[in-house]
Every structure is written in C-alpha cells, then in structure tokens.
N, C-alpha and C positions, 0 to 999 in steps of 0.2 A: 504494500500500500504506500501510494505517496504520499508526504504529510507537504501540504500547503504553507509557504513562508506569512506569519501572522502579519498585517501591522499593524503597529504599537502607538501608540497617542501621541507620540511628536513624530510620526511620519505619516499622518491620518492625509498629508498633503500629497502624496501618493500615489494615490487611491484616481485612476483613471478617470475623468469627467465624463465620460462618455458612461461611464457603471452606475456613480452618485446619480447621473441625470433618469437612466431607466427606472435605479430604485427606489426614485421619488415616484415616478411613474406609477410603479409599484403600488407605492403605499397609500398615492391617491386613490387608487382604485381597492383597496382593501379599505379603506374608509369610507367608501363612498361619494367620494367626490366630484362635481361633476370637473372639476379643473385643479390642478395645484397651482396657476398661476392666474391670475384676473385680479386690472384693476393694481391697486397697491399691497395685495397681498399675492407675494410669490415664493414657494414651498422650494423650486428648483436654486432660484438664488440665493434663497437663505443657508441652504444646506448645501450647495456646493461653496460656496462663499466661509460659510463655519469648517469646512475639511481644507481649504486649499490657502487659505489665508491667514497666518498665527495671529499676525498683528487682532486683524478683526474678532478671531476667535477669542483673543484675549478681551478684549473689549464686550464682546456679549455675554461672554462668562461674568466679568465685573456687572455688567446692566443685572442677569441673572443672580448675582451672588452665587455663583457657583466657584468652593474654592477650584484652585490648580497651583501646582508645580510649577512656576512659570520659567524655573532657572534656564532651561531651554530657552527660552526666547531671547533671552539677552546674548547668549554664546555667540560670537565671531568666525 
C-alpha cells in the first residue's frame, strides 16, 4: 500500500487551487447550496485565499480568535 505525503498546517499553501476550488464545489452541494459564490458572499475565495495566503490567514484567525503558532510566518 502506498501511504500519501500529508500536508501539515504551514504548507496548507500547497494544496493545488485547482483541488481547494472542486472541494468547495463539493461542499456547496452537500449543503445544499444553490451557489458558493453570489453577490458578496464567496465560499471559493475565502477558502482558497485562507490555504494559499499566510499573511491573510493570519489575519482571519486574529478576526476569528483563533489561537496559532505563528513563528512560521515570520521565518526568512
């Protein structure tokens, strides 16, 4: 059996746009949605935007209070 390389929360930026955008897809439609994007409310760039961008990601976690780790983001 082949075991798949994980990735790990400071490489979530990784993660193919083209995957993030299906599995929003996705989850519109296991919610029942008629749209993840309409309007001012957009599901594909919020969550491809939270995986591929630290800076921002760091910043919605603060909006959120959600702690993190952040020493990653300052490294050089």
């Amino acid at each position: 059996m082949e075991s798949k390389k994980l990735i790990h929360s400071n490489e979530y930026h990784l993660v193919d746009p083209s995957v993030i955008h299906e599995e929003v897809k996705h989850m519109t439609e296991s919610l029942g949605m008629a749209a993840g994007s309409v309007g001012d409310f957009d599901l594909y760039k919020v969550i491809s935007t939270y995986f591929t961008d630290m800076e921002k990601r760091h910043k919605i976690n603060e909006l959120l209070h959600i702690p993190e780790d952040a020493s990653f983001y300052y490294e050089k």
